[in-house]
Backbone as a printed PyTorch tensor [residue, N CA C, xyz], in Angstrom:
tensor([[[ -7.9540,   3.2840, -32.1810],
         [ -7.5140,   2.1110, -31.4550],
         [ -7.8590,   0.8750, -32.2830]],

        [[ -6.5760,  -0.1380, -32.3520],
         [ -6.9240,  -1.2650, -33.1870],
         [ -7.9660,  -2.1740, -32.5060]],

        [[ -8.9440,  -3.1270, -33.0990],
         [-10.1600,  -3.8510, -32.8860],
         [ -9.5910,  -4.6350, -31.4350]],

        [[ -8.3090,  -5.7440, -31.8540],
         [ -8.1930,  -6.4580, -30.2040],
         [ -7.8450,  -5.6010, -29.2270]],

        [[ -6.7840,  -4.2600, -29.1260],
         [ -6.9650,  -3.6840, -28.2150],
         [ -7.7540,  -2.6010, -27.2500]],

        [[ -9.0460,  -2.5220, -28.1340],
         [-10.3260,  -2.2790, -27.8010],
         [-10.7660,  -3.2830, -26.9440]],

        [[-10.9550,  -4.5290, -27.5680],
         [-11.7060,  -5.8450, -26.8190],
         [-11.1760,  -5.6050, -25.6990]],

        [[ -9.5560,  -6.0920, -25.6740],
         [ -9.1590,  -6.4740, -24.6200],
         [ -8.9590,  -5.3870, -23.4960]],

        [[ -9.3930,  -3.7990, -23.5860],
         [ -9.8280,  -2.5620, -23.0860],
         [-10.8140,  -3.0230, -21.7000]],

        [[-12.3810,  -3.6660, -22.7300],
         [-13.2160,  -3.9590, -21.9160],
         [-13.4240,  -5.3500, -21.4440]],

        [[-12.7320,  -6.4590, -21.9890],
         [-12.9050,  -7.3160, -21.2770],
         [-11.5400,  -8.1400, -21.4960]],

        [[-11.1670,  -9.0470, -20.4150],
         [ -9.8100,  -9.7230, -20.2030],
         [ -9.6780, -10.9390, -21.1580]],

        [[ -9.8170, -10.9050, -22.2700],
         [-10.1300, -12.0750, -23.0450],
         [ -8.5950, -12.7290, -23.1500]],

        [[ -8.8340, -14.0380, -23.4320],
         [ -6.8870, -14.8650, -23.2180],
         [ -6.8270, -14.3430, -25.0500]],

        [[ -5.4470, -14.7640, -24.9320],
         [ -4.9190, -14.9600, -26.0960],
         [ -5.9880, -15.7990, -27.1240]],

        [[ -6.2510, -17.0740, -27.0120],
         [ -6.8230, -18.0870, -27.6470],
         [ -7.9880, -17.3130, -27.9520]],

        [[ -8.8260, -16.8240, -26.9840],
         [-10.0740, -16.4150, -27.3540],
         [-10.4240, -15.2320, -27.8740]],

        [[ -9.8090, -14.3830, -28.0130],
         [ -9.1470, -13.0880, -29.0000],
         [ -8.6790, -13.3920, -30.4260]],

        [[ -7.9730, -14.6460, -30.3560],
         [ -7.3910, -15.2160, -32.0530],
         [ -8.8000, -15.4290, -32.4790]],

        [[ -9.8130, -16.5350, -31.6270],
         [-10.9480, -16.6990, -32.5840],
         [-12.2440, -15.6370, -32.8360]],

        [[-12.0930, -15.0610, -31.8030],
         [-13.4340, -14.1450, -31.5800],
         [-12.5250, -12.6290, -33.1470]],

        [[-11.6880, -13.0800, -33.3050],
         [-11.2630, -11.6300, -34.2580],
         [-11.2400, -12.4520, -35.7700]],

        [[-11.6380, -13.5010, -35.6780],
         [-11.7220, -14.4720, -37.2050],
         [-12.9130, -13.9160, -37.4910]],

        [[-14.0400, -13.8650, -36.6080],
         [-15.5300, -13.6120, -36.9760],
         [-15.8540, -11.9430, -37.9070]],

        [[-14.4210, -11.2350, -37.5630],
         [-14.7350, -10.3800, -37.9680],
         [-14.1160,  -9.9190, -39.3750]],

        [[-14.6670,  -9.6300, -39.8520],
         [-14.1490,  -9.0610, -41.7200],
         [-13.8650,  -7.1130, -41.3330]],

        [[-12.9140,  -6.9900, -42.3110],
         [-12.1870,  -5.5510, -41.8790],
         [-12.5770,  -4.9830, -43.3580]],

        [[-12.9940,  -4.1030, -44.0430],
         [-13.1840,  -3.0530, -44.8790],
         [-12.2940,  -1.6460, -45.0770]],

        [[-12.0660,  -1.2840, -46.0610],
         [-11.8350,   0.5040, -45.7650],
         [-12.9630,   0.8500, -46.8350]],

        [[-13.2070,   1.9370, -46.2400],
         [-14.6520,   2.6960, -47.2280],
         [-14.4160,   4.0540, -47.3430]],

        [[-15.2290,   4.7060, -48.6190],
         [-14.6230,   5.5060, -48.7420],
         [-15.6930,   6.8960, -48.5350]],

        [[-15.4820,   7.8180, -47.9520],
         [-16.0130,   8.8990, -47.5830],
         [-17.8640,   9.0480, -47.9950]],

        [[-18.9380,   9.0740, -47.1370],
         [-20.0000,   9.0730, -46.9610],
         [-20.6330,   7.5940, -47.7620]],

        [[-20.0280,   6.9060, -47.2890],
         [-20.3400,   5.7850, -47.5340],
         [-21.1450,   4.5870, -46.8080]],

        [[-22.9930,   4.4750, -47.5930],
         [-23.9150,   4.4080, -46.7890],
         [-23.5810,   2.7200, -46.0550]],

        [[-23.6700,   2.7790, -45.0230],
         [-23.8430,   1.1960, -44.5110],
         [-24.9700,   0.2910, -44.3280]],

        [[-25.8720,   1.4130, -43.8720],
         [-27.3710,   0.7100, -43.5730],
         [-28.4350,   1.8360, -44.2350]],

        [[-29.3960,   1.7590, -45.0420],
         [-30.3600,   2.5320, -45.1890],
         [-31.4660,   2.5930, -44.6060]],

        [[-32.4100,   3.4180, -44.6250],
         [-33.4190,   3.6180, -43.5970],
         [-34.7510,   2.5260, -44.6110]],

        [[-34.6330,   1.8900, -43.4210],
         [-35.6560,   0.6670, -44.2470],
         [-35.2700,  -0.6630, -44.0890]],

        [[-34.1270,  -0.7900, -44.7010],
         [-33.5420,  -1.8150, -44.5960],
         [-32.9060,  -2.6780, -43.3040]],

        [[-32.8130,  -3.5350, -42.9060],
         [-33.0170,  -4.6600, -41.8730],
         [-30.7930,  -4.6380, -41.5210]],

        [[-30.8060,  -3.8940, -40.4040],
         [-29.0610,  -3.6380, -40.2350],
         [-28.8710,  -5.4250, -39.6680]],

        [[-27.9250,  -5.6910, -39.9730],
         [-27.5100,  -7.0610, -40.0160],
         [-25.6540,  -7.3860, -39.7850]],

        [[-25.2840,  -6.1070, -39.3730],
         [-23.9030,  -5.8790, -38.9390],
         [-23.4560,  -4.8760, -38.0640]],

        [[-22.4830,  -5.0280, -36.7390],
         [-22.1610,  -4.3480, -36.2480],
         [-20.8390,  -4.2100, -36.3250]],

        [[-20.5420,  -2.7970, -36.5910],
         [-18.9050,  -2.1560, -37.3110],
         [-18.6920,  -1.3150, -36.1360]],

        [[-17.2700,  -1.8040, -36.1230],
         [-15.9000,  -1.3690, -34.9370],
         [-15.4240,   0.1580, -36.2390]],

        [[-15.3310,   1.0170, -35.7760],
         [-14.7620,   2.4220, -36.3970],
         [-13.1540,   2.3320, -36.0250]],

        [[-12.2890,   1.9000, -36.8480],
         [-10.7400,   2.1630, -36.1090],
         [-10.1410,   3.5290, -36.7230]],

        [[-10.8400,   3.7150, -37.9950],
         [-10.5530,   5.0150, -38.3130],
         [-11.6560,   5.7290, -39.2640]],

        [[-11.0790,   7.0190, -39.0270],
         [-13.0830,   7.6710, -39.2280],
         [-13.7660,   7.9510, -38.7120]],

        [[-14.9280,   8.1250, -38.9110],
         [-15.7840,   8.8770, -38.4150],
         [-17.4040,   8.5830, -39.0790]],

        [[-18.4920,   8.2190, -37.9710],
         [-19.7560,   7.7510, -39.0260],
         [-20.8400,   8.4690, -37.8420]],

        [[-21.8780,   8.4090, -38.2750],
         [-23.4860,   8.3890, -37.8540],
         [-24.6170,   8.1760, -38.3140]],

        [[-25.5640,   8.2920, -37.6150],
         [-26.7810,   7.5790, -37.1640],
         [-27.3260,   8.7410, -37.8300]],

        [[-28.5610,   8.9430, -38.5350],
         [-29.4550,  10.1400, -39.2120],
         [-30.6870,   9.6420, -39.5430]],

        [[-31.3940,  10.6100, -40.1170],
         [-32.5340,   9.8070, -40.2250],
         [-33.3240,  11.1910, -41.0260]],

        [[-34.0440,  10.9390, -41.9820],
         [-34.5830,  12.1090, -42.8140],
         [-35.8830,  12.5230, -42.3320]],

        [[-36.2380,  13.9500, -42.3740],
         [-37.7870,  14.2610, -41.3060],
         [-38.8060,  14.3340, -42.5110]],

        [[-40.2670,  14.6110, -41.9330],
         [-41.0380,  15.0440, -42.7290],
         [-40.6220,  15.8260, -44.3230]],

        [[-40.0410,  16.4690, -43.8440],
         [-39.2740,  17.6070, -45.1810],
         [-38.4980,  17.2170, -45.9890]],

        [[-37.5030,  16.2050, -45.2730],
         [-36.9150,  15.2330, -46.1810],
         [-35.4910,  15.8810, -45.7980]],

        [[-35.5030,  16.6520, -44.4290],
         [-34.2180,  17.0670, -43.9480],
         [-33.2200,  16.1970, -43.1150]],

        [[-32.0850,  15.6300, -43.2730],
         [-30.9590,  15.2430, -42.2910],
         [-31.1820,  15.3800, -40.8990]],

        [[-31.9210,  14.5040, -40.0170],
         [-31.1270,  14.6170, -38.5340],
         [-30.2180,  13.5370, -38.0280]],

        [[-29.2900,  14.3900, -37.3300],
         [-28.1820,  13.3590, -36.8540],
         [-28.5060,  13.0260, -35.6600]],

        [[-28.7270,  11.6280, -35.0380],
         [-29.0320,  11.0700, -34.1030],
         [-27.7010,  10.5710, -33.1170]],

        [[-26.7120,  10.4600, -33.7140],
         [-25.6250,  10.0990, -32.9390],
         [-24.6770,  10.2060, -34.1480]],

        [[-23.0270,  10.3000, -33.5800],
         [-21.7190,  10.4930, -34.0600],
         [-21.2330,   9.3470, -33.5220]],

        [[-20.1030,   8.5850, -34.4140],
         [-19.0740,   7.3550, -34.3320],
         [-18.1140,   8.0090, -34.3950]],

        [[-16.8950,   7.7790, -33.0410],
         [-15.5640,   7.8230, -33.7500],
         [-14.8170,   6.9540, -33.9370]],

        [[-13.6060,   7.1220, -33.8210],
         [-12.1920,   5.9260, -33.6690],
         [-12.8180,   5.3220, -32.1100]],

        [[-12.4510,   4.1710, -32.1190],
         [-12.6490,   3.3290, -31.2870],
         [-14.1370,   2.8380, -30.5780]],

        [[-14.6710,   3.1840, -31.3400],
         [-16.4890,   3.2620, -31.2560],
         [-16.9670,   2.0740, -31.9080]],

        [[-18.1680,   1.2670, -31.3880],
         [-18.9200,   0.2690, -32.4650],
         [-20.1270,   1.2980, -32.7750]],

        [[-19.9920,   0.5310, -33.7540],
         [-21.7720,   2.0610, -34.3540],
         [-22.3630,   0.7060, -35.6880]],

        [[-24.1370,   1.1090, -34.8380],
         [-24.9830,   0.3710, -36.0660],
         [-26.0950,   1.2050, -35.8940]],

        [[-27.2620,   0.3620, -36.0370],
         [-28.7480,   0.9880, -35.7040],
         [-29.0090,   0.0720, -35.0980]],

        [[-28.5120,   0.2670, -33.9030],
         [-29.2470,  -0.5100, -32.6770],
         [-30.9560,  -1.0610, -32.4550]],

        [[-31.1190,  -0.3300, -32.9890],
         [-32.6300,  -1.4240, -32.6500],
         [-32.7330,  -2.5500, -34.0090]],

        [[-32.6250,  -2.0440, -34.5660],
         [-32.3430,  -2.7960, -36.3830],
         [-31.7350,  -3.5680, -36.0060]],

        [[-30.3420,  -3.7300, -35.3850],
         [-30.1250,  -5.0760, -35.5580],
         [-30.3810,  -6.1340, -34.5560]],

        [[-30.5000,  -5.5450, -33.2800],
         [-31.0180,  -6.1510, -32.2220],
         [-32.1570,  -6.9640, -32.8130]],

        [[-33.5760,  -6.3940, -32.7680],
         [-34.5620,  -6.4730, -32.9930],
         [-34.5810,  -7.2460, -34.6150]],

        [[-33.8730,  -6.9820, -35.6650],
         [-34.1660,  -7.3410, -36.7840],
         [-35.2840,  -6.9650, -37.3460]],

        [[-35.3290,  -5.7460, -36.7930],
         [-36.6690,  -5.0350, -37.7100],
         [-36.0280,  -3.9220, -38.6320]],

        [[-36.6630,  -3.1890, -39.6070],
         [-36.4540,  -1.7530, -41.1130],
         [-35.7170,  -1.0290, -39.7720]],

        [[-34.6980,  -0.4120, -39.9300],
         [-33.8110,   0.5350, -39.2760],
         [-35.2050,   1.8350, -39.9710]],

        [[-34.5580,   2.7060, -38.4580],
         [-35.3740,   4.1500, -38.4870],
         [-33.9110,   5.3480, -39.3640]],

        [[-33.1740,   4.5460, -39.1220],
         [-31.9380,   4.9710, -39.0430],
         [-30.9490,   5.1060, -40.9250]],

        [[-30.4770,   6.0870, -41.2670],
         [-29.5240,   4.9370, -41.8530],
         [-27.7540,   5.6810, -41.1710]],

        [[-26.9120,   4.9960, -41.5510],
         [-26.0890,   4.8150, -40.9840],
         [-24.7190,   4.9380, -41.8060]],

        [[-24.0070,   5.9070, -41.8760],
         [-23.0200,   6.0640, -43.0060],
         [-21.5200,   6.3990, -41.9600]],

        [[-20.7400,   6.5060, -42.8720],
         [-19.2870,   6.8160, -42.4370],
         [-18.8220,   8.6480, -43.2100]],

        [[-18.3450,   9.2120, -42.8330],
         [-18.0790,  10.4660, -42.7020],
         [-16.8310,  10.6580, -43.7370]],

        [[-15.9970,  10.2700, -43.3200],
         [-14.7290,  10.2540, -43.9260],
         [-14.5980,   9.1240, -44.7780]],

        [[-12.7340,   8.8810, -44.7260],
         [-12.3910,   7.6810, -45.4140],
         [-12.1440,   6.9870, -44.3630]],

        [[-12.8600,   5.7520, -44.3030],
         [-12.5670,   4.7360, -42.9650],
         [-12.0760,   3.6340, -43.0940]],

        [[-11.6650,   2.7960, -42.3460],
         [-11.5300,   1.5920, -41.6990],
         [-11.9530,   1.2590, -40.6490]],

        [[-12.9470,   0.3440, -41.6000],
         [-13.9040,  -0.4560, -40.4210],
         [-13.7640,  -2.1190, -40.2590]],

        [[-14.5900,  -2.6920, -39.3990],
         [-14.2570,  -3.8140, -38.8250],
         [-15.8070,  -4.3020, -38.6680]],

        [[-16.1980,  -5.0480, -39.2420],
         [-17.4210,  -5.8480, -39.0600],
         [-18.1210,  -7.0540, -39.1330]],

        [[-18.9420,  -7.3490, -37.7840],
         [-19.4410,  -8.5690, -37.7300],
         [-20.7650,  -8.7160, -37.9600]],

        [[-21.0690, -10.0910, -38.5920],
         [-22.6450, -10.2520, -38.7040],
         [-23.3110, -10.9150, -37.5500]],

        [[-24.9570, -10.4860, -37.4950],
         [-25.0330, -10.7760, -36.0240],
         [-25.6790, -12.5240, -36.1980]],

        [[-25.7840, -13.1120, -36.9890],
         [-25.1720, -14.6000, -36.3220],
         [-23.8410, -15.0480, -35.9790]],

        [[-22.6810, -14.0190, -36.1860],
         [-21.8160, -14.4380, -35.3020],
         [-21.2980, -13.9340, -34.6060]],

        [[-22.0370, -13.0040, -34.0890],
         [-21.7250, -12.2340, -32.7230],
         [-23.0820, -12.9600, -32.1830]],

        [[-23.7710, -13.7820, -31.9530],
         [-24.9010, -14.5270, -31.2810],
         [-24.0320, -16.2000, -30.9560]],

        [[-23.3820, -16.3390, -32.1270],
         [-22.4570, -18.1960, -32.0140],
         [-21.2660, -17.4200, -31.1140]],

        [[-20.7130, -16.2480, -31.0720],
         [-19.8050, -16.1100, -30.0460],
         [-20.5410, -15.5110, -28.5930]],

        [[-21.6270, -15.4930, -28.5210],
         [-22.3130, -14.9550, -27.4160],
         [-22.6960, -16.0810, -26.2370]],

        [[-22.6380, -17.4000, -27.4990],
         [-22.9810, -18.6910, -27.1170],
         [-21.9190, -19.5940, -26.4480]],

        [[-20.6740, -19.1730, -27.5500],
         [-19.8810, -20.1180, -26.8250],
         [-19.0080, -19.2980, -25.9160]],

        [[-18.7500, -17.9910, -25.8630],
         [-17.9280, -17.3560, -24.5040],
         [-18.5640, -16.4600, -23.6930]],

        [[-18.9780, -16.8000, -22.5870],
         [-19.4970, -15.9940, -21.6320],
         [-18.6540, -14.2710, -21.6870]],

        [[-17.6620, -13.9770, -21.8600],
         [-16.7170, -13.1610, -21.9930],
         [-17.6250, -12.1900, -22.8820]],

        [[-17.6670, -12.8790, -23.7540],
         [-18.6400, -12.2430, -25.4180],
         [-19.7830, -11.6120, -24.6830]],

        [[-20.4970, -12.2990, -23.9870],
         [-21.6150, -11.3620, -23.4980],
         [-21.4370, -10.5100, -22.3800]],

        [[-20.5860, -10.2980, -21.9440],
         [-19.9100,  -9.6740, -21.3940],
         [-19.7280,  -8.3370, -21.8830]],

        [[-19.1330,  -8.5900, -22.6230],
         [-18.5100,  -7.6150, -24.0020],
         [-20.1650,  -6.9290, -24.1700]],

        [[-20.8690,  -7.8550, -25.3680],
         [-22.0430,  -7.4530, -25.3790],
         [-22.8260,  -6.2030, -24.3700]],

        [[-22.8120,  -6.9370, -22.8060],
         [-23.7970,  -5.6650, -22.1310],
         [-23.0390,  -4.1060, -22.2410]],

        [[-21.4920,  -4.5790, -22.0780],
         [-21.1540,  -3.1430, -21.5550],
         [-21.7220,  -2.4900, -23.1020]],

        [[-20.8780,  -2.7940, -24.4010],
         [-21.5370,  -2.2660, -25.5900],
         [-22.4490,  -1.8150, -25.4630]],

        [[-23.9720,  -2.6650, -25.3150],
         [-25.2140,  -1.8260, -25.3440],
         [-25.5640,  -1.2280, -24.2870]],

        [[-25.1430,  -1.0450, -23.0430],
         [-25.1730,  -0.4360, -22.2460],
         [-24.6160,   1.4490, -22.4610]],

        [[-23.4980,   0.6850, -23.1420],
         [-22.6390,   2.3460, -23.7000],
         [-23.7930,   3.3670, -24.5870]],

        [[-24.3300,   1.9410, -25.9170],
         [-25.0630,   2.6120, -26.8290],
         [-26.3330,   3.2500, -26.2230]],

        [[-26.9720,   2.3400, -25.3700],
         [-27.9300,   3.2450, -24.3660],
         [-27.8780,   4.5310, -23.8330]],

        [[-26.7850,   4.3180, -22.8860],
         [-26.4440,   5.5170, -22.4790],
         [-26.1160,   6.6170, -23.1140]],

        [[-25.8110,   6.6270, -24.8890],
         [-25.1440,   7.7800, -25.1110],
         [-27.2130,   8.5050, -26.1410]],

        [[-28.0350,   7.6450, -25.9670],
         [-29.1340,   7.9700, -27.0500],
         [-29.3950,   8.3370, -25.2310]],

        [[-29.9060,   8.0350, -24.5510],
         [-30.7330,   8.7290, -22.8990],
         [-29.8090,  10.2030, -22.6890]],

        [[-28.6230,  10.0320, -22.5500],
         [-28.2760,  11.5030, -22.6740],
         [-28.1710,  12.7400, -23.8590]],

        [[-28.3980,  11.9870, -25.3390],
         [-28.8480,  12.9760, -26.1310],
         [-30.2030,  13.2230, -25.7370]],

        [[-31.3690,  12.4930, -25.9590],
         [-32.3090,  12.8910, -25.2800],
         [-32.4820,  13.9110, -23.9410]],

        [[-32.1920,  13.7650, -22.9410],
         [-31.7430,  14.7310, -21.9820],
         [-31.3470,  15.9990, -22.2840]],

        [[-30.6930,  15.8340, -23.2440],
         [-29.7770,  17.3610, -23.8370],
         [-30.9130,  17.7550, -24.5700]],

        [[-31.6700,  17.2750, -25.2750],
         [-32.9970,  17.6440, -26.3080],
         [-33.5030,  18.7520, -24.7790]],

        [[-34.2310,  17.6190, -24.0870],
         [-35.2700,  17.8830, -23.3570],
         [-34.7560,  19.1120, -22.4250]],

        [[-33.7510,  19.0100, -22.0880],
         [-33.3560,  19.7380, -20.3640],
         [-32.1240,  21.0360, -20.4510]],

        [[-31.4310,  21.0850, -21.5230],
         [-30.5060,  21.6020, -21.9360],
         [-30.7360,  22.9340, -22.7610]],

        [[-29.7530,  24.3780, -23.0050],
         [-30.0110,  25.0200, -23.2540],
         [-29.0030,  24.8930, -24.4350]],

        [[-29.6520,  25.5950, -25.7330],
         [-28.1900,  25.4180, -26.4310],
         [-26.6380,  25.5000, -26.5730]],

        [[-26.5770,  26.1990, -25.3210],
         [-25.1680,  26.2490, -25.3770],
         [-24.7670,  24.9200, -24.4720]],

        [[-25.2670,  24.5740, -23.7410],
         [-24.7900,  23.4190, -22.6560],
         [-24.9960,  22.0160, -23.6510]],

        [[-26.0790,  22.0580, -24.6800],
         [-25.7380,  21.0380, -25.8400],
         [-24.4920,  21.0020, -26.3460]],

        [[-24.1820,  22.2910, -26.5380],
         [-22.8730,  22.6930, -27.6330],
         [-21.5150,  22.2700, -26.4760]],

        [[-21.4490,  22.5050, -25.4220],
         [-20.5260,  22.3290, -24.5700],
         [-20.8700,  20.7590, -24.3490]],

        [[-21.6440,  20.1240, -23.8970],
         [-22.0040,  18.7180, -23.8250],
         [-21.5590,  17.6950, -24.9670]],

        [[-21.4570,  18.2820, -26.1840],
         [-21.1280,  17.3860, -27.1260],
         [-19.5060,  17.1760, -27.6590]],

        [[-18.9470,  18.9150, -26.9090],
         [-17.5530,  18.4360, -26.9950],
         [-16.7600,  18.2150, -26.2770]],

        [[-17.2970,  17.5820, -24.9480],
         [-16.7980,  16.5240, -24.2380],
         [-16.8560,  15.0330, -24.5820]],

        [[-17.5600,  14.8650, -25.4770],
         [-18.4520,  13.5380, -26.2020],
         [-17.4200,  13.4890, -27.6780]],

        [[-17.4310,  14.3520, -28.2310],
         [-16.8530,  14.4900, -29.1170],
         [-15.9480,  15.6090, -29.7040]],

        [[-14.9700,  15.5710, -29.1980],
         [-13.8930,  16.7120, -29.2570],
         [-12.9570,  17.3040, -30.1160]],

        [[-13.5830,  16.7380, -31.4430],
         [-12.8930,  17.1970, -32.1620],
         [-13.9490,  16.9080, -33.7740]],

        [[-15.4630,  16.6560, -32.8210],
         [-16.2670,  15.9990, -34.3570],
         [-16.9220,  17.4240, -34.8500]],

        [[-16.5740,  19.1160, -34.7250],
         [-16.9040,  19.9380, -35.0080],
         [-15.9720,  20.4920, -36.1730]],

        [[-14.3410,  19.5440, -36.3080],
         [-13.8260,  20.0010, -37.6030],
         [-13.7870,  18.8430, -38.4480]],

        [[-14.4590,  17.7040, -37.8260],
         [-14.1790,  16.8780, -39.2380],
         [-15.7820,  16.1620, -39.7360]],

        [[-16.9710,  17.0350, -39.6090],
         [-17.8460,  16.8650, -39.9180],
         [-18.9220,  18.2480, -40.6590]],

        [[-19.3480,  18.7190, -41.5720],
         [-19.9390,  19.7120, -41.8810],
         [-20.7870,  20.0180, -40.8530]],

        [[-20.8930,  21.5660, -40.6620],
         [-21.8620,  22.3000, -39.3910],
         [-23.4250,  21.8360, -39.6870]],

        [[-23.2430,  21.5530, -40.3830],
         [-25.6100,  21.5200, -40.9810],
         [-25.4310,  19.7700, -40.0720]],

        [[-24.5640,  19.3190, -40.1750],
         [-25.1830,  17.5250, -39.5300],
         [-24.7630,  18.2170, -38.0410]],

        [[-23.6820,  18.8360, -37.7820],
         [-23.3500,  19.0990, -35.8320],
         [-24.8550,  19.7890, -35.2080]],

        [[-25.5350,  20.5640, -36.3070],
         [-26.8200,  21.4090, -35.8460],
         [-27.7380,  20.4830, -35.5310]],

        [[-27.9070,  19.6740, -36.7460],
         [-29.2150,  18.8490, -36.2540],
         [-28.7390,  17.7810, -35.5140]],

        [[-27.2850,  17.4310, -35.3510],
         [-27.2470,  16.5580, -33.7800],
         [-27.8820,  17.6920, -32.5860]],

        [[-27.0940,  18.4540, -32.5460],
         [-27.2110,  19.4550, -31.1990],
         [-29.0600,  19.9610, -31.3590]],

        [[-29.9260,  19.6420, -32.0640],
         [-31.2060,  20.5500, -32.7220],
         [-31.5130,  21.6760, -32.4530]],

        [[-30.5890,  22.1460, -33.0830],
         [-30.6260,  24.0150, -33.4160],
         [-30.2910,  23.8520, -34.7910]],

        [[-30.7720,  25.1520, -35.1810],
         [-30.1310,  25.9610, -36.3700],
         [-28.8820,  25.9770, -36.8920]],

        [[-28.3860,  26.3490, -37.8640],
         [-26.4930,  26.3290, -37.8230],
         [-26.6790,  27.9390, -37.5210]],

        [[-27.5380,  28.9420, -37.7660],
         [-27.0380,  30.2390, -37.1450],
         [-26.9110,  30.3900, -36.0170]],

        [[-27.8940,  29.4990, -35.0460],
         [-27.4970,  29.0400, -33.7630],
         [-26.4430,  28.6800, -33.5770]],

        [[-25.7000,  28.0080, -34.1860],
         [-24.4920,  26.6260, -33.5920],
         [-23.7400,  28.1170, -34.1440]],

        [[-23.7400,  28.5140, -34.8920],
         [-22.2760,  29.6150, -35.4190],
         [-22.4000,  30.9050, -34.2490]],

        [[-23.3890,  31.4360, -33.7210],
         [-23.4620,  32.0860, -32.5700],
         [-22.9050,  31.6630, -31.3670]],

        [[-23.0990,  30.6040, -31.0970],
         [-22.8210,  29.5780, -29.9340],
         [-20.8280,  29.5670, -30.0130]],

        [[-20.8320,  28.8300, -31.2470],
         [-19.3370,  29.0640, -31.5530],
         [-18.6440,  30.3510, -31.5190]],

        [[-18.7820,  31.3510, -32.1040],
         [-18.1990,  32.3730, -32.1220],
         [-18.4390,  32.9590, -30.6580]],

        [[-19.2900,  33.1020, -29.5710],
         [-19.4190,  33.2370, -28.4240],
         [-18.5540,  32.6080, -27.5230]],

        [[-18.3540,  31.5180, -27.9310],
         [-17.0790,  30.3100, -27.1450],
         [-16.1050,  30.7440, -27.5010]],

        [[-16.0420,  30.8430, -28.7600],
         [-14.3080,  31.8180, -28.9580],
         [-13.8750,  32.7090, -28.7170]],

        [[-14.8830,  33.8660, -28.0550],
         [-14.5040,  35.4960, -27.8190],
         [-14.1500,  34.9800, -26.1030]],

        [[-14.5580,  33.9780, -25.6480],
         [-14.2870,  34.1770, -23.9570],
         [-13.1280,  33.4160, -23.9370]]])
């Protein structure tokens, strides 16, 4: 979905205020695993996904990949506390494919927060969304059996099991990939 008809999805913005609120934003294409934010570094932009595919990861003790969240088409994706907060992201934050993205810096998503009530508007539901989708991975950690992860995530994401390698879908879902390939091949025999 293109960037204004996203906006104008979640909130009723006029004409006028759609022309300016879409100046603030700079558009990119990038090209396949292409890092946006590194883990450390202070995220200072939030990117609209219109095409592609990105996530949230973060390297463990071992120095292994976990995926903390998936971006698709029509998704904003950063490291939410990083840029909120303006503190070292836990996070870093890449794109999957070949994308086109759309991104603003957050002094001017703060000067449009200022001058259109609309904007913050916009704003809660956003972080409200981004909330909600890290409380129900959590949930799925805590309360969930692996297969109801595996079924849970492709309602969430329905199609991010062929356009992402199985080793990042595992450590979203946190299982094994001999797990996730059991799980799969079990879903396919019924």
């Amino acid at each position: 979905m293109e960037l204004p008809e996203f906006l104008k999805s979640l909130v009723d913005f006029s004409e006028e205020e759609l022309e300016e609120i879409l100046t603030h934003f700079r558009v990119e294409e990038v090209s396949k695993e292409y890092p946006l934010v590194e883990q450390g570094q202070i995220c200072r932009k939030l990117y609209y996904i219109e095409k592609g595919v990105g996530r949230n990861y973060y390297l463990n003790a071992d120095g292994k990949e976990i995926t903390q969240l998936f971006f698709g088409e029509g998704r904003f994706m950063t490291s939410l506390e990083s840029f909120f907060q303006e503190s070292p992201s836990l996070y870093n934050v890449e794109v999957l494919e070949e994308s086109l993205i759309h991104f603003i810096t957050k002094e001017d998503l703060e000067f449009l927060f200022g001058k259109y009530h609309k904007m913050e508007q916009l704003g809660r539901l956003l972080s409200t969304e981004m909330l909600t989708k890290v409380v129900h991975k959590l949930n799925a950690i805590q309360f969930q059996t692996a297969q109801e992860r595996y079924e849970y995530m492709l309602t969430e994401y329905p199609d991010i099991i062929y356009r992402v390698p199985l080793g990042m879908v595992a450590s979203y879902l946190g299982m094994s990939q001999e797990t996730l390939s059991r799980i799969r091949k079990k879903k396919l025999e019924e």
